[in-house]
DSSP file (Angstrom, degrees, kcal/mol; ACC not computed):
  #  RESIDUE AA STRUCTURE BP1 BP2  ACC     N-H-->O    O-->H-N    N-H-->O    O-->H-N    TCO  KAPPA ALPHA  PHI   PSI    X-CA   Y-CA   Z-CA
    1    1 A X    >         0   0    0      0, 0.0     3,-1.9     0, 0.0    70,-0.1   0.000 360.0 360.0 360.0 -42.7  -10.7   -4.0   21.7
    2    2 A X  G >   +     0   0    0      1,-0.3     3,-1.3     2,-0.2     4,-0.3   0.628 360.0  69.6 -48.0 -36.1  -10.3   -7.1   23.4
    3    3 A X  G 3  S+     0   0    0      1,-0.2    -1,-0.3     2,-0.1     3,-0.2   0.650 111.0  46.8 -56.8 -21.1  -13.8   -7.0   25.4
    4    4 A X  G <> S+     0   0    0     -3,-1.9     4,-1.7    63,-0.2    -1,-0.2   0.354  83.4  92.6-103.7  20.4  -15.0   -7.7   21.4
    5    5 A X  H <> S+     0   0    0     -3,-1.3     4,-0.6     2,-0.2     5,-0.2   0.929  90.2  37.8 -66.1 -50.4  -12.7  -10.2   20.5
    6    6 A X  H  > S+     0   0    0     -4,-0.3     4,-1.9     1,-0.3    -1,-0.2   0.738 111.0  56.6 -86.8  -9.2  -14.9  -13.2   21.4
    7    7 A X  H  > S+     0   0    0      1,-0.2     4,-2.4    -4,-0.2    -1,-0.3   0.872 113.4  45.8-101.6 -59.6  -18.1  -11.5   20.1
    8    8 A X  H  X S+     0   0    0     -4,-1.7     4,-0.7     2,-0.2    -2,-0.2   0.748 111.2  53.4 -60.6  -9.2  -15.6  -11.3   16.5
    9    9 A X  H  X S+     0   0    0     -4,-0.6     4,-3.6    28,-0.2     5,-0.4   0.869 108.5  48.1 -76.1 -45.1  -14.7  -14.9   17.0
   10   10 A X  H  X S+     0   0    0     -4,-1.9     4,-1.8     1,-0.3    -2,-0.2   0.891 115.1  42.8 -62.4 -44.4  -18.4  -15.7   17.2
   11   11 A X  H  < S+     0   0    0     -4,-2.4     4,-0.4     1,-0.2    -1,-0.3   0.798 114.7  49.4 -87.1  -4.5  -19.5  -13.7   13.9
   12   12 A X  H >X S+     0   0    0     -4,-0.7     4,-3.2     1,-0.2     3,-2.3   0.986 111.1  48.4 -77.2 -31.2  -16.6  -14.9   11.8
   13   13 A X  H 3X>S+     0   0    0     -4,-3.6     5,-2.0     1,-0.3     4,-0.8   0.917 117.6  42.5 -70.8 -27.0  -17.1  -18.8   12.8
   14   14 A X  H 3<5S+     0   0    0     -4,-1.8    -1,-0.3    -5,-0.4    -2,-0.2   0.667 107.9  60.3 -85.6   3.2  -20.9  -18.4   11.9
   15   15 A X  H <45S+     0   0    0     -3,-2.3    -2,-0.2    -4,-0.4    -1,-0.2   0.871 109.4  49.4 -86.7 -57.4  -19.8  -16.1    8.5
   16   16 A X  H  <5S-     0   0    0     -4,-3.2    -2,-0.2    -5,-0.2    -3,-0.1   0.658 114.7-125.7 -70.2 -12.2  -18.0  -19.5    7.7
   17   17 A X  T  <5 +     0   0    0     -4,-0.8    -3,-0.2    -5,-0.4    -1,-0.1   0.814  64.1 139.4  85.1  43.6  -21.0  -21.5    8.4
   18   18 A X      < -     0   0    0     -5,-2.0     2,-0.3     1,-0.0     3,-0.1   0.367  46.8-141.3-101.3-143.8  -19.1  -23.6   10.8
   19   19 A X     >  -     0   0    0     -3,-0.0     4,-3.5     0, 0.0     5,-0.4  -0.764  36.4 -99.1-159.6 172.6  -21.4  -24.5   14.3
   20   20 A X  H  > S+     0   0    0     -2,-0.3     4,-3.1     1,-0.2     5,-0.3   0.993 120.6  48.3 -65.5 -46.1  -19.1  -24.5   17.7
   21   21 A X  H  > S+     0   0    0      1,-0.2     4,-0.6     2,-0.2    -1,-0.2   0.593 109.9  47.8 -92.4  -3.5  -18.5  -27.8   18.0
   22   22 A X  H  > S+     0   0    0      3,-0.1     4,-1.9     2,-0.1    -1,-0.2   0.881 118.2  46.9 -92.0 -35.5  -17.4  -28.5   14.4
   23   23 A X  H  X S+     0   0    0     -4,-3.5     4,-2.2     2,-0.2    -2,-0.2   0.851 112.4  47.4 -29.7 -53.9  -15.0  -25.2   14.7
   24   24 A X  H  X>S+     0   0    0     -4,-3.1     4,-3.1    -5,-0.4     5,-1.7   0.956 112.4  51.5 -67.2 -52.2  -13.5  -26.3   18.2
   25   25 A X  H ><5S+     0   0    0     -4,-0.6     3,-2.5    -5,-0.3     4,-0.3   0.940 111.6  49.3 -36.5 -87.2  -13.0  -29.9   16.6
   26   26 A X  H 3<5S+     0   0    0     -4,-1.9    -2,-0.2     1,-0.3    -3,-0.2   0.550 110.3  49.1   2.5 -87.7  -11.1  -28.0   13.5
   27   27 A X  H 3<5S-     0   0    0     -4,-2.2    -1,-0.3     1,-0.1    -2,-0.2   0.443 114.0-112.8 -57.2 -32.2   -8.9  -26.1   15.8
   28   28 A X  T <<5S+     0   0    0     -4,-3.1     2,-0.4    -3,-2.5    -3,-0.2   0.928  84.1  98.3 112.4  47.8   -7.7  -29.1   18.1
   29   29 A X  S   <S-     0   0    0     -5,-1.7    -1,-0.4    -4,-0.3     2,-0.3  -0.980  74.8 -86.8-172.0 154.5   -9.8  -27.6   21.7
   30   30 A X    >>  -     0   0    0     -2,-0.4     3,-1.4    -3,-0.1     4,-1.0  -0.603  25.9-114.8 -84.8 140.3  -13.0  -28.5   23.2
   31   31 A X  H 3> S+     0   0    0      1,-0.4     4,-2.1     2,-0.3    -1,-0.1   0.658 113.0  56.5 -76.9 -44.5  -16.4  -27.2   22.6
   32   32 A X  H 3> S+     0   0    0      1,-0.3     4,-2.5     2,-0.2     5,-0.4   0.951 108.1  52.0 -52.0 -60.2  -16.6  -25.7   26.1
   33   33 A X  H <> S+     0   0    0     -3,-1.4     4,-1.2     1,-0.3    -2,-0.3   0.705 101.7  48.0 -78.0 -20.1  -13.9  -24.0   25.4
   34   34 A X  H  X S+     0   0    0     -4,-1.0     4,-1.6     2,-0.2     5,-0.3   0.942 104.4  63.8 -45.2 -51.4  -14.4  -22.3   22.5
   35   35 A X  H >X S+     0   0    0     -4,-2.1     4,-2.3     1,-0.3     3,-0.8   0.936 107.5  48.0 -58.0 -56.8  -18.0  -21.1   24.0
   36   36 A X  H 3X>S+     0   0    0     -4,-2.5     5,-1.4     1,-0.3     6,-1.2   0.957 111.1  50.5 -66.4 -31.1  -15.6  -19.1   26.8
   37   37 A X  H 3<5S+     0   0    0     -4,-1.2    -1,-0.3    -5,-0.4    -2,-0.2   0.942 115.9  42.9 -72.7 -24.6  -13.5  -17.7   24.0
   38   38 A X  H <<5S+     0   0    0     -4,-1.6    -2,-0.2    -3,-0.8    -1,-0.2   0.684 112.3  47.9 -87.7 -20.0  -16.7  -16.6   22.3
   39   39 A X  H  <5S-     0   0    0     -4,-2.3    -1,-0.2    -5,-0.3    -2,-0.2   0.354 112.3-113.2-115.9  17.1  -18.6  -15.1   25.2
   40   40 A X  T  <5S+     0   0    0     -4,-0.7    -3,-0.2     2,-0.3     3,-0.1   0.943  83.5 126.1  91.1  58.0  -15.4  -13.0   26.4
   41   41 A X  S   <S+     0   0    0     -5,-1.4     2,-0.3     1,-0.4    -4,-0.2   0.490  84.9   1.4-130.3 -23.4  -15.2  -15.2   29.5
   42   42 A X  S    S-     0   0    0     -6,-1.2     2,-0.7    -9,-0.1    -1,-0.4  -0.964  74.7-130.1-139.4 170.1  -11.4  -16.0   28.6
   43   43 A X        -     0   0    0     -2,-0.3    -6,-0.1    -3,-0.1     3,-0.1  -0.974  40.5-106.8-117.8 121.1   -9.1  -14.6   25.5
   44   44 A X        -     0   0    0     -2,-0.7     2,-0.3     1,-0.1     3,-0.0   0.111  30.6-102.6   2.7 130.8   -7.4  -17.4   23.8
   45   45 A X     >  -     0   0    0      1,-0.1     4,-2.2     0, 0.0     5,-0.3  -0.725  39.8-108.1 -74.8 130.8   -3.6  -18.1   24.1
   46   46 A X  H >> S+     0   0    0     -2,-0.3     4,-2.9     1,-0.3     3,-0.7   0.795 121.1  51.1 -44.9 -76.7   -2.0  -17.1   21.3
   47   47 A X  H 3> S+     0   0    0      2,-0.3     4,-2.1     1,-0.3     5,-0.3   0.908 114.5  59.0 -50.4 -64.6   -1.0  -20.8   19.4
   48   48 A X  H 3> S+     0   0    0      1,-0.4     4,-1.6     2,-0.2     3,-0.3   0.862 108.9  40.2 -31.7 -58.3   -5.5  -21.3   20.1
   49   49 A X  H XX S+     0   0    0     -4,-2.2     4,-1.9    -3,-0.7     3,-0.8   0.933 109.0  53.7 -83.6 -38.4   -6.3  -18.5   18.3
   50   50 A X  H 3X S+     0   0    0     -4,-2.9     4,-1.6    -5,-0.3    -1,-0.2   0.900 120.2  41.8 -53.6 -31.0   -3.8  -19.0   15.4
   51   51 A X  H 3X S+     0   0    0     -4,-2.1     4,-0.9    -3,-0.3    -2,-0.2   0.632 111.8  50.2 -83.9 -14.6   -5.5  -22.5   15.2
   52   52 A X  H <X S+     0   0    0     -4,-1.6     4,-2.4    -3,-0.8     3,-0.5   0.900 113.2  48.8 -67.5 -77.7   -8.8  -21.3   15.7
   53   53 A X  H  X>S+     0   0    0     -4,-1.9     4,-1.4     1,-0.3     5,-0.6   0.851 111.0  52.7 -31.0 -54.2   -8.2  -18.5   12.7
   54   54 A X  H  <5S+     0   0    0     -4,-1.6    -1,-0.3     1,-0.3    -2,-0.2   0.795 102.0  51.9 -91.0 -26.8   -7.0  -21.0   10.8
   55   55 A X  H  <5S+     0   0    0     -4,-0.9    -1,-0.3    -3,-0.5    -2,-0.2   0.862 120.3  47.5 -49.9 -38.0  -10.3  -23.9   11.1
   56   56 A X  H  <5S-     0   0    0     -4,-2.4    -2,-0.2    -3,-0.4    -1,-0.2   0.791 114.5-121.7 -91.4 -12.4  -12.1  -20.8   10.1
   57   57 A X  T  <5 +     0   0    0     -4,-1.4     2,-0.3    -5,-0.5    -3,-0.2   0.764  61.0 124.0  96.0  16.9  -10.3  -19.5    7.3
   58   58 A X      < -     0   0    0     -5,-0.6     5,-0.3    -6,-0.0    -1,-0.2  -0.978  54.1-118.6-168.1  91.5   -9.5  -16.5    8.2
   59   59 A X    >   -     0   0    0     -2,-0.3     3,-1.9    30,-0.2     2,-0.3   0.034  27.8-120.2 -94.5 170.2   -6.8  -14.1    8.7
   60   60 A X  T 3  S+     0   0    0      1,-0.3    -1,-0.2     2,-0.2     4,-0.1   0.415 112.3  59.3 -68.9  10.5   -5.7  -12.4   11.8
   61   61 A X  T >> S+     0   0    0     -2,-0.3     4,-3.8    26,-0.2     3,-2.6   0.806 106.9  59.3 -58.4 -59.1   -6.3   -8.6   10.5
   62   62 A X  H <> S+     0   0    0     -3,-1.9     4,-1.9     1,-0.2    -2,-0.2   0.806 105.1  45.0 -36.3 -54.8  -10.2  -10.0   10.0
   63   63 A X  H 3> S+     0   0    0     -5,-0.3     4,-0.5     1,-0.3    -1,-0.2   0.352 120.9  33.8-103.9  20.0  -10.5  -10.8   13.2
   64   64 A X  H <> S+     0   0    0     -3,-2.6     4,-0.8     2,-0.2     5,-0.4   0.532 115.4  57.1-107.5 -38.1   -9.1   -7.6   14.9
   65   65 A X  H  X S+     0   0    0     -4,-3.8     4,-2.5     2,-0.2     3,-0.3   0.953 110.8  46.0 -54.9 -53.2  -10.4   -5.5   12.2
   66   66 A X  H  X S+     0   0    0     -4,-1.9     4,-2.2     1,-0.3    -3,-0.2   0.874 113.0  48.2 -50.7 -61.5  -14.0   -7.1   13.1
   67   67 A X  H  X S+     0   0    0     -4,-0.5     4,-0.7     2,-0.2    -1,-0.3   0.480 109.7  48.1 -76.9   1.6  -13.6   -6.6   16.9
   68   68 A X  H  X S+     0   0    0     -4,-0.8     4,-1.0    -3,-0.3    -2,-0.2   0.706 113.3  53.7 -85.5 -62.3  -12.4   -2.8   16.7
   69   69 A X  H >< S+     0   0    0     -4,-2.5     3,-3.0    -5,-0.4    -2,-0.2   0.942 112.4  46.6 -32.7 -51.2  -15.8   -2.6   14.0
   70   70 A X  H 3< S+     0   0    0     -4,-2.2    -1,-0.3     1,-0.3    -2,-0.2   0.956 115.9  43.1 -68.7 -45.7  -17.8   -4.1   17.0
   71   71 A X  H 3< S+     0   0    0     -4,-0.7     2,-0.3    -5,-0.1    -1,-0.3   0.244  95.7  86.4 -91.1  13.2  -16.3   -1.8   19.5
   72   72 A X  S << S-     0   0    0     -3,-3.0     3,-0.1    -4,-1.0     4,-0.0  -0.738  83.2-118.1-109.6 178.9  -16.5    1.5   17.4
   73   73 A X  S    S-     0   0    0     -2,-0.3     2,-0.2     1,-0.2    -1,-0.2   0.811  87.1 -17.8 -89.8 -14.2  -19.9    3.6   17.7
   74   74 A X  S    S-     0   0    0     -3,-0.0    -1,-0.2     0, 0.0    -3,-0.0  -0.947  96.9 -50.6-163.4-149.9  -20.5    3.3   14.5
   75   75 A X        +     0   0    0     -2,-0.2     2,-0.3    -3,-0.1    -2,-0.0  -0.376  64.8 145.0 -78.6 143.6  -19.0    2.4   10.8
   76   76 A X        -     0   0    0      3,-0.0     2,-1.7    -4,-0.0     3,-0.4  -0.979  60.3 -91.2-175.0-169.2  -15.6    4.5    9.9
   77   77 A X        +     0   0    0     -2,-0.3     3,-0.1     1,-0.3    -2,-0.0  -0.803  59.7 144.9-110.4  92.6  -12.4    4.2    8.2
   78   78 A X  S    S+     0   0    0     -2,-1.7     2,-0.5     1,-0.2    -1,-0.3   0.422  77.2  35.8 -91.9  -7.4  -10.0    2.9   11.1
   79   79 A X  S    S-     0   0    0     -3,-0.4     5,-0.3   -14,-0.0    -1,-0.2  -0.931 102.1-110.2-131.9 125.1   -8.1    0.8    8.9
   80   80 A X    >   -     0   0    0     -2,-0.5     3,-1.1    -3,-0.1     4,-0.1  -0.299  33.2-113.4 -63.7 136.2   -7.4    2.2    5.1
   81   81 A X  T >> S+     0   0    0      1,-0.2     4,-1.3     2,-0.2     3,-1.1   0.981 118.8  60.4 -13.6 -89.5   -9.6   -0.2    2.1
   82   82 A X  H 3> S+     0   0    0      1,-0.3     4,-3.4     2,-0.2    -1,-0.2   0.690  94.4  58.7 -26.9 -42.0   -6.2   -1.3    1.0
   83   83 A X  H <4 S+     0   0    0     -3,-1.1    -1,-0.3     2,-0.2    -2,-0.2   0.768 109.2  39.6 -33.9 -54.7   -5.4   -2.7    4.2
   84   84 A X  H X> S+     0   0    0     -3,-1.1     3,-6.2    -5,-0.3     4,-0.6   0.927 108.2  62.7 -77.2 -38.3   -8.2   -5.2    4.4
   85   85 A X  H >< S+     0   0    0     -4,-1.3     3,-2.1     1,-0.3    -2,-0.2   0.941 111.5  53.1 -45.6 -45.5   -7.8   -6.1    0.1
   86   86 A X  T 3< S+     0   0    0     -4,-3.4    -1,-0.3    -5,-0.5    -2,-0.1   0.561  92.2  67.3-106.2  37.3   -4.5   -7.1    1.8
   87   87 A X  T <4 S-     0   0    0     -3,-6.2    -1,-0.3     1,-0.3   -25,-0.2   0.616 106.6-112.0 -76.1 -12.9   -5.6   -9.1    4.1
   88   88 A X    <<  -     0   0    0     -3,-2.1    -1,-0.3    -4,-0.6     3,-0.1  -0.001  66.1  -7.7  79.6 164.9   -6.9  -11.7    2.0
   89   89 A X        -     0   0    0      1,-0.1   -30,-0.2    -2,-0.1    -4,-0.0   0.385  66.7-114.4 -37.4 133.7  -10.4  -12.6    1.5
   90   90 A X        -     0   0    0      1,-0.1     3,-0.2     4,-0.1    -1,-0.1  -0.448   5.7-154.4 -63.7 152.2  -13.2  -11.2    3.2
   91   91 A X  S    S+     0   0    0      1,-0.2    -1,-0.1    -3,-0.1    -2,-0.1   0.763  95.3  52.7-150.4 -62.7  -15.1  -13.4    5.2
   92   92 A X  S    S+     0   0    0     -3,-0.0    -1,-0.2     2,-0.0    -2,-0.1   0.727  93.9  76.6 -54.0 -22.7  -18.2  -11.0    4.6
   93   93 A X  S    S-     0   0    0     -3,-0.2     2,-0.4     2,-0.0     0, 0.0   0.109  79.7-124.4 -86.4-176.4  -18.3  -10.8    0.8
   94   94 A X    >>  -     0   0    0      0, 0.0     3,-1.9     0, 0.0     4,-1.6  -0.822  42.2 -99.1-121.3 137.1  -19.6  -13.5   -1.4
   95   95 A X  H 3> S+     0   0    0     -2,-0.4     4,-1.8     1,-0.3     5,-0.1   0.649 122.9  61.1 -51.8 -29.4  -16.7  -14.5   -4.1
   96   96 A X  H 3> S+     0   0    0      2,-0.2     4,-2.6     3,-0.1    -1,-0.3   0.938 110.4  34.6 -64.1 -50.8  -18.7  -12.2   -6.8
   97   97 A X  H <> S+     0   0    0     -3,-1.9     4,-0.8     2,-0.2    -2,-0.2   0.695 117.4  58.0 -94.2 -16.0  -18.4   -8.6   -4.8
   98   98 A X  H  X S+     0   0    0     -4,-1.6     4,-3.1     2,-0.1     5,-0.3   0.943 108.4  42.8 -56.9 -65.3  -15.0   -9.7   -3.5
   99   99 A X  H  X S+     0   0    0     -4,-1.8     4,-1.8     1,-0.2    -2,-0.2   0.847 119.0  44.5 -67.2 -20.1  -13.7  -10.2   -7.0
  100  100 A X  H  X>S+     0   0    0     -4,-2.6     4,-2.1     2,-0.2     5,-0.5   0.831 106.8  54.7 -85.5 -17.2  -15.3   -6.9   -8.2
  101  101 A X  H  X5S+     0   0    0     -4,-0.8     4,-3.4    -5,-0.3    -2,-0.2   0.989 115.8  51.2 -53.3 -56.2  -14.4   -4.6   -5.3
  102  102 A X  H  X5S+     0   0    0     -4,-3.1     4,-3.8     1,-0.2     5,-0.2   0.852 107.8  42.4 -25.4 -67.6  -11.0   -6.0   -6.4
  103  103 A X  H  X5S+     0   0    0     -4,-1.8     4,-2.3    -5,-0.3     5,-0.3   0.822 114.8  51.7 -57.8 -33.4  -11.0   -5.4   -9.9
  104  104 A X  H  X5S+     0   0    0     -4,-2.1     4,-2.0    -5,-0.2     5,-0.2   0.863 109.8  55.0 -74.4 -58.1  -12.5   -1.7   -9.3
  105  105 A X  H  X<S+     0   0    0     -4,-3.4     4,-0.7    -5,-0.5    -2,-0.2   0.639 107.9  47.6  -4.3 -77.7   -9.4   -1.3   -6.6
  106  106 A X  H  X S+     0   0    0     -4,-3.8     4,-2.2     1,-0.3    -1,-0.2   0.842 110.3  51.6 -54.3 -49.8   -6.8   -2.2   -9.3
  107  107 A X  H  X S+     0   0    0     -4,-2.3     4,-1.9     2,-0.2     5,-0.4   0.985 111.8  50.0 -53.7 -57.0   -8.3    0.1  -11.8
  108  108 A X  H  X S+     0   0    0     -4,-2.0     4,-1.1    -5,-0.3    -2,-0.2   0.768 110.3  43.6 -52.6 -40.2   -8.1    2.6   -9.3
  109  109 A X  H >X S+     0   0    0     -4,-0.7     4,-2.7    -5,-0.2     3,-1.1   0.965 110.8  62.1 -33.4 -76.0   -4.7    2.1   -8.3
  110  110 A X  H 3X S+     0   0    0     -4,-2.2     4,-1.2     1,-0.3    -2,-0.2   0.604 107.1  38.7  21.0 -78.2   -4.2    2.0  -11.8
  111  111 A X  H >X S+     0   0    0     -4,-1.9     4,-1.3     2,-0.2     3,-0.5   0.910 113.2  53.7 -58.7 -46.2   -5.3    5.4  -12.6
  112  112 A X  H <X S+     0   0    0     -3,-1.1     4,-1.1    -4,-1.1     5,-0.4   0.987 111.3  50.9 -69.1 -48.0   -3.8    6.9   -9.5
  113  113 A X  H 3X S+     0   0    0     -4,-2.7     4,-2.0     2,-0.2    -1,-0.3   0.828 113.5  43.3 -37.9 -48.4   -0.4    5.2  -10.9
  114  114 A X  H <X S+     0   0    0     -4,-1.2     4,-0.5    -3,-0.5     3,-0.3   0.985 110.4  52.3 -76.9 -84.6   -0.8    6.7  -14.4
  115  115 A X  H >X S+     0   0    0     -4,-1.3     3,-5.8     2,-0.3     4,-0.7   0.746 115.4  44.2 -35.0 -93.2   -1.8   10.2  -13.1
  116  116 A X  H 3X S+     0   0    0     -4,-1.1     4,-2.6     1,-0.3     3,-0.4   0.691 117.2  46.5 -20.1 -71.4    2.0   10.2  -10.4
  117  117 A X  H 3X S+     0   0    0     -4,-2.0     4,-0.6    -5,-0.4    -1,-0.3   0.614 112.0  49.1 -85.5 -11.6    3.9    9.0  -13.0
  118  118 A X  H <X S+     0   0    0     -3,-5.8     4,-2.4    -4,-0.5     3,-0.4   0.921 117.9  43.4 -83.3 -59.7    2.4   11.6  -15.6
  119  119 A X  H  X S+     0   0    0     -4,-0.7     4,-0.7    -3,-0.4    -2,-0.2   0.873 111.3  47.8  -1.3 -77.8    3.0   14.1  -13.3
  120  120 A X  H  X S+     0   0    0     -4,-2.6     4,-1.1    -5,-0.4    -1,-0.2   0.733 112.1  50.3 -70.2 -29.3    6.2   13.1  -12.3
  121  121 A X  H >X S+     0   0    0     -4,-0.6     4,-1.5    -5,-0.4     3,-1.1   0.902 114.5  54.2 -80.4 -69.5    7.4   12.6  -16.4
  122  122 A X  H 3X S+     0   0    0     -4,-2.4     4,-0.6     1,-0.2    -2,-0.2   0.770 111.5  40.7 -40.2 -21.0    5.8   16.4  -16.9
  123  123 A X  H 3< S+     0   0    0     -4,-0.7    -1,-0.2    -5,-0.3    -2,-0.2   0.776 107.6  53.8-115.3  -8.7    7.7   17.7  -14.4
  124  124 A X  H << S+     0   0    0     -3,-1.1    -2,-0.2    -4,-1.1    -1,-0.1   0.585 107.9  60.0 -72.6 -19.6   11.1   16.1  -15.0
  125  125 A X  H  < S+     0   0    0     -4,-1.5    -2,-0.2     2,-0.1    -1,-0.1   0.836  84.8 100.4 -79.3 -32.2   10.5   17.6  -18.8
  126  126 A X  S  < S-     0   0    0     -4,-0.6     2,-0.4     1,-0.1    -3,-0.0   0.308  84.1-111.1 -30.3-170.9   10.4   21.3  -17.1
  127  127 A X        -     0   0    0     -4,-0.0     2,-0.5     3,-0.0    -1,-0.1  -0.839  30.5-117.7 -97.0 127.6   13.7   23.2  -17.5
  128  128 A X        -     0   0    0     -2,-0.4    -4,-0.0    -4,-0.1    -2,-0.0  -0.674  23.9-116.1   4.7  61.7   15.3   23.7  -14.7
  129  129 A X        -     0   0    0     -2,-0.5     3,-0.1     7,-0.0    -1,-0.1   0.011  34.6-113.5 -53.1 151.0   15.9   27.5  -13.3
  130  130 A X        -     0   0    0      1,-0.2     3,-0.1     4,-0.1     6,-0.1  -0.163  42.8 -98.3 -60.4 153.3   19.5   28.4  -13.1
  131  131 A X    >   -     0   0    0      1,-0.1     3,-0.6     4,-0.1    -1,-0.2  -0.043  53.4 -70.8 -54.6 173.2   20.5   29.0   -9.5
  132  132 A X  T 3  S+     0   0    0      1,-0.2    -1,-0.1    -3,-0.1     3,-0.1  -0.656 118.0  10.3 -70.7 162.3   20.7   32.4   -8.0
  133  133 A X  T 3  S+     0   0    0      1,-0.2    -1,-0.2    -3,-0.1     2,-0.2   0.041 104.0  98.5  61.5  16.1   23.5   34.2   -9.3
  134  134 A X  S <  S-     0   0    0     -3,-0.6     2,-0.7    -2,-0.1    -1,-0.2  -0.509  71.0-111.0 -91.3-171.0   24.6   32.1  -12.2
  135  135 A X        -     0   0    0     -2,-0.2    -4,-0.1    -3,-0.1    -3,-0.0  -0.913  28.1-127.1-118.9 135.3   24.0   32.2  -15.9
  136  136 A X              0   0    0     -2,-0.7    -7,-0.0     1,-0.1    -1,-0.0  -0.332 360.0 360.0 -79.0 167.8   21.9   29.6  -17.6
  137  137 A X              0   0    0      0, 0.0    -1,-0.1     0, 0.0    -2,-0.0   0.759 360.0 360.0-128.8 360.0   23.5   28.1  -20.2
């Protein structure tokens, strides 16, 4: 996962519409050095990349989530929907298809909620069978 880290650095800072050297500014580090964090030529020290994340906007599920995406062979569910909603915003989405993926989510959760707990009230109404070898009463 790591050989795609800088190659996920690179598409979130251009997702954010940033250029390197206004990113690197942001983040408190030099222009140079961003370009080796983006072209896998070093990985970032931890405190870099939290400050780095944070110039772009962008939290650190995205940019692991992103570089696993880069590194798989093609699209598939390594990390459950729910996961990214709680990652905070997507970085890909435009504020329109964010807030309806959202909205359908909650209705879906929603339903799923209703259904368990309907379930779960129907089957707490049941009667009980007696144990073996007693008498119901």
């Amino acid at each position: 996962m790591f050989e795609h880290l800088g190659a996920a650095l690179r598409l979130l800072r251009e997702q954010a519409g940033l250029s390197q050297t206004r990113a690197a500014r942001e983040a408190g580090m030099g222009k140079s050095q961003l370009s080796k964090y983006e072209t896998g030529r070093e990985l970032p020290k931890l405190d870099s990349l939290a400050r780095l994340l944070q110039a772009l906007g962008v939290q650190p599920l995205w940019l692991f989530y992103v570089a696993n995406v880069l590194g798989s062979p093609g699209p598939g569910d390594s990390l459950p929907a729910h996961a990214l909603l709680q990652a905070g915003t997507s970085p890909f989405l435009h504020p329109e298809e964010e807030a309806a993926f959202r909205s359908l989510f909650d209705q879906l959760l929603g339903f799923y909620r209703h259904s368990i707990e309907a379930r779960v009230l129907a089957a707490a109404r049941k009667p009980t069978a007696a144990p073996p070898g007693t008498a119901a009463s």
